[in-house]
Each structure stands twice: as structure tokens, then as C-alpha cells.
N, C-alpha and C positions, 0 to 999 in steps of 0.2 A: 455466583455464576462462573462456571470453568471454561464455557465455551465463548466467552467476551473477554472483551478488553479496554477497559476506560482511559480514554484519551484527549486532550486539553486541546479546546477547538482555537486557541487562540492562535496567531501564528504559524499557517501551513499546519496545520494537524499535528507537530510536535511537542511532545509534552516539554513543559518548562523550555519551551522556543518562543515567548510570546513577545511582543511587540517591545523595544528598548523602552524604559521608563513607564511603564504600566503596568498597571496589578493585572491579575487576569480577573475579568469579569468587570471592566472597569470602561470598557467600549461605551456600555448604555444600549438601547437598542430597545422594542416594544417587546415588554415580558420579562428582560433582565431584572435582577436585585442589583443593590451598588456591591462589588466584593466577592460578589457571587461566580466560583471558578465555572467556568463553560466545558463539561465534558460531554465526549456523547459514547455510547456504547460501539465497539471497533471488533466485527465477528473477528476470531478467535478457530483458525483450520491449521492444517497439514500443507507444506507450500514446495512441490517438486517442482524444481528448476533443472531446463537439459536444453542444449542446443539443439538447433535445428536447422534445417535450410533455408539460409535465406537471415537466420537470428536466434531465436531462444522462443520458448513456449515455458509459461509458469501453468501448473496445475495446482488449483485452493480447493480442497476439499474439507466436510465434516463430515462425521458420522450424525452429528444433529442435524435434524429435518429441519428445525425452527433458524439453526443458524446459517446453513445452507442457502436455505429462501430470503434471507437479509442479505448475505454478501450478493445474493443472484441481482438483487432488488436497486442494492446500490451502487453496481456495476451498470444494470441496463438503466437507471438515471445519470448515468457519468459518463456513456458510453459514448465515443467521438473525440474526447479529451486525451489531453498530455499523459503518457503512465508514466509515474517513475514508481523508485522501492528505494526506501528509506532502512538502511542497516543501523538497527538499536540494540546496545548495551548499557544495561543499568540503565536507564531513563536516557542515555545521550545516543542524538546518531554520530552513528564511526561513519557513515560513508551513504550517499543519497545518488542513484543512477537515475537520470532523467532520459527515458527513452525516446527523447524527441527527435532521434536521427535514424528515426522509423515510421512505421505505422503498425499501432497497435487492435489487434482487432479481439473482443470478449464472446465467447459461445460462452453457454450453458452445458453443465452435464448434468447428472443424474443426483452429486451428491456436493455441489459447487459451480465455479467456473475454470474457465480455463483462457487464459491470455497470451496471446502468440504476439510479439514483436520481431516482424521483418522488414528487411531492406534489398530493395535490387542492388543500390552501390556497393561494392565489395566493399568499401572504404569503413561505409558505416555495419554491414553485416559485421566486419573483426571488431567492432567497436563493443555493436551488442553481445555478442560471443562473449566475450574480455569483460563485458559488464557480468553475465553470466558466470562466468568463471568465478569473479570476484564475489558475486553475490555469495556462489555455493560454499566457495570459502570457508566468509563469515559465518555464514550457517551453519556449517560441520564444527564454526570454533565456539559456537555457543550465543550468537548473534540474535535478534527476532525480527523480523523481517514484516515492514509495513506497505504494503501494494496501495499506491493511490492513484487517483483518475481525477483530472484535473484539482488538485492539489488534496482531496478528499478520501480520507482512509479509507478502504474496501474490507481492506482483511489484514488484520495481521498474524503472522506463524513463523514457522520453520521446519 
């Protein structure tokens, strides 16, 4: 599957982030095996980042219908929560923006979603900005870029 992306549900949705001193799969819980790694499938889009008034807007698009309607899906169940975006290379994050010195709000488009974080405080708009900045960075450096909604992968890309 080119349009996914499997990700270790154990500790905040990062892979090989799990819990100090525990296997992953090792919680227990109704359904689990002992040992058994927790991953879940993590759509796989296109992720434009630009400033805007007020903050930043991310655009997550696929050309798949199938993956589109999953990110669409587990945005509008996550939808009211904390956003951040977790900056990954090679399985590790280089850098996580928690955009709690906002309010994030998720529309729907036609072939994704689209996430706008703004702020009245100027303080916190140059915050999100400078997160923004930082993010596109990473991205132009070869970075992939994980959008979560309270602490829950949506999408990952670049």
C-alpha cells in the first residue's frame, strides 16, 4: 500500500516512542496478543503549509478517494482536539509543534482536509508562523511530516 503508512500505536503515535521499559504490545488490553506490536494504518497525502492571517493553514490532500475519506474520517472523530505535527526522519522526530497557542479548526475539501491554526494574540500568531516556517524547512530538507489531533495520527506526508 503506497498511499499508508504504518505507525506504532504505543506512546503518542511514535514509532519506537513507546512507553520506558516495555515491549510494545506488552499493555495487554481485550484483543491484544502478549508481544504483539500495535500498529495502525497512518493515511499517506501531499501536505502544503503557508502562512496566513491570523496563523498558518496545512492542506492534506490524496489523489486516492479511499485515502482521502480515512484522513476526512479521522479528523472529523478528532475534531476539537490539541493539533500538533511531529517532524520525522528515519523513524525519529527531529522536532514536534504543539499548536496549543491557538485554535485549530478541520474543513473538508474535495480530495482531503484542510487545518487552519489561528490566533487573535499577536504573541501567539508569530509563534504559529515560526512553527510554520520551521515545519516547511524540514520538509524541503527531506523531513515527513505527521498531523495529529489529540495525540492521534491523521495524516502523514510532505
Amino acid at each position: 500500500m503506497t498511499s499508508t503508512m504504518m505507525m506504532e500505536r504505543t506512546g503518542m503515535g511514535m514509532p519506537g516512542m513507546g512507553m520506558p521499559g516495555m515491549a510494545p504490545g506488552t499493555m495487554g488490553g481485550a484483543g491484544s496478543m502478549p508481544n504483539a506490536p500495535q500498529m495502525m494504518m497512518v493515511p499517506r497525502c501531499t501536505i502544503k503549509m503557508e502562512k496566513c492571517a491570523g496563523g498558518m493553514k496545512m492542506t492534506c490532500t490524496s489523489e486516492d478517494k479511499m485515502t482521502a475519506t480515512m484522513m476526512q474520517n479521522l479528523c472529523t472523530m478528532m475534531a476539537g482536539g490539541m493539533c500538533s505535527c511531529c517532524m520525522m526522519m528515519n523513524g525519529m522526530m527531529m522536532c514536534c509543534c504543539n499548536m496549543m497557542m491557538g485554535m485549530c479548526k478541520c474543513e473538508m475539501t474535495a480530495d482531503g482536509v484542510c487545518i487552519t491554526c489561528t490566533s487573535g494574540d499577536e504573541a501567539c500568531c508569530k509563534m504559529i508562523q515560526a512553527c510554520c516556517d520551521c515545519m516547511t524547512a524540514m520538509c524541503d530538507s527531506g523531513c515527513v511530516c505527521c498531523i495529529c489531533m489529540n495525540g492521534m495520527p491523521v495524516c502523514c506526508g510532505c
